[in-house]
N, C-alpha and C positions, 0 to 999 in steps of 0.2 A: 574460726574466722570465716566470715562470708568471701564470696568472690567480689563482691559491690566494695567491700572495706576495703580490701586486697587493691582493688583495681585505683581508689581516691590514693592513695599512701602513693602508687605509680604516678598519677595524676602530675603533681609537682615537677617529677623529673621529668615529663615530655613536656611541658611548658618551656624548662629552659632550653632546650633542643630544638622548640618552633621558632622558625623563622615568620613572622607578623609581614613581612614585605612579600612571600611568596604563599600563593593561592593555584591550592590547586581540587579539581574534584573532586576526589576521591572516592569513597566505596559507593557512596549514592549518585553521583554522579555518572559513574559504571554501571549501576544498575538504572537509573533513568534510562541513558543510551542503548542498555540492553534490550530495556524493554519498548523503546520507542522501534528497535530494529526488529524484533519478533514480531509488533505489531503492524509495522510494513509490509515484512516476508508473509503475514497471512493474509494481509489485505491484497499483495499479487497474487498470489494463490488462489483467494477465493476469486480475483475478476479474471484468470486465465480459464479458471472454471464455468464462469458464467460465460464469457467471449466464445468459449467451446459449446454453447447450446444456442447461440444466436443463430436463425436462417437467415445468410445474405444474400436468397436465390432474390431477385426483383419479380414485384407483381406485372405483369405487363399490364401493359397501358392501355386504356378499356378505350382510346378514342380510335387506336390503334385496330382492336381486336372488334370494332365497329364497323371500321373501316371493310374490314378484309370481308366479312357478314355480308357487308352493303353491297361489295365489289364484286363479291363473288369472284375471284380471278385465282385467288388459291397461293399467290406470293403475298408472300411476307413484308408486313410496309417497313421500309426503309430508317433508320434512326433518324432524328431531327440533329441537325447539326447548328 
């Protein structure tokens, strides 16, 4: 006897045991979930990875760095506020 036979013959007897008014996920829906969360957890992972190779040193400001050329005086201009 197959396991396929095996299993319709069972078939019967979990019918009358279901309840038709209660809905619930079950194994595919735990595996959805799962994998919807593994695909999360790598998508933080790769963007803590990338956030760790961004330079957020700022260009200075070339009207600035103009400025100071033109002025010759040696201090630093001031931020705009």
């Amino acid at each position: 006897m197959y396991a396929t036979q095996a299993l319709t013959h069972l078939v019967p007897l979990a019918a009358e045991e279901l309840d038709k008014n209660k809905v619930t996920p079950g194994v595919l829906g735990f595996l959805v979930f799962a994998a919807l969360a593994v695909g999360v957890w790598a998508l933080m992972k790769s963007m803590n990875r990338h956030m760790g190779r961004v330079n957020f040193e700022e260009a200075p400001d070339p009207d600035a760095v103009a400025a100071e050329l033109a002025g010759g005086t040696g201090k630093a201009a001031s931020p705009a506020k």
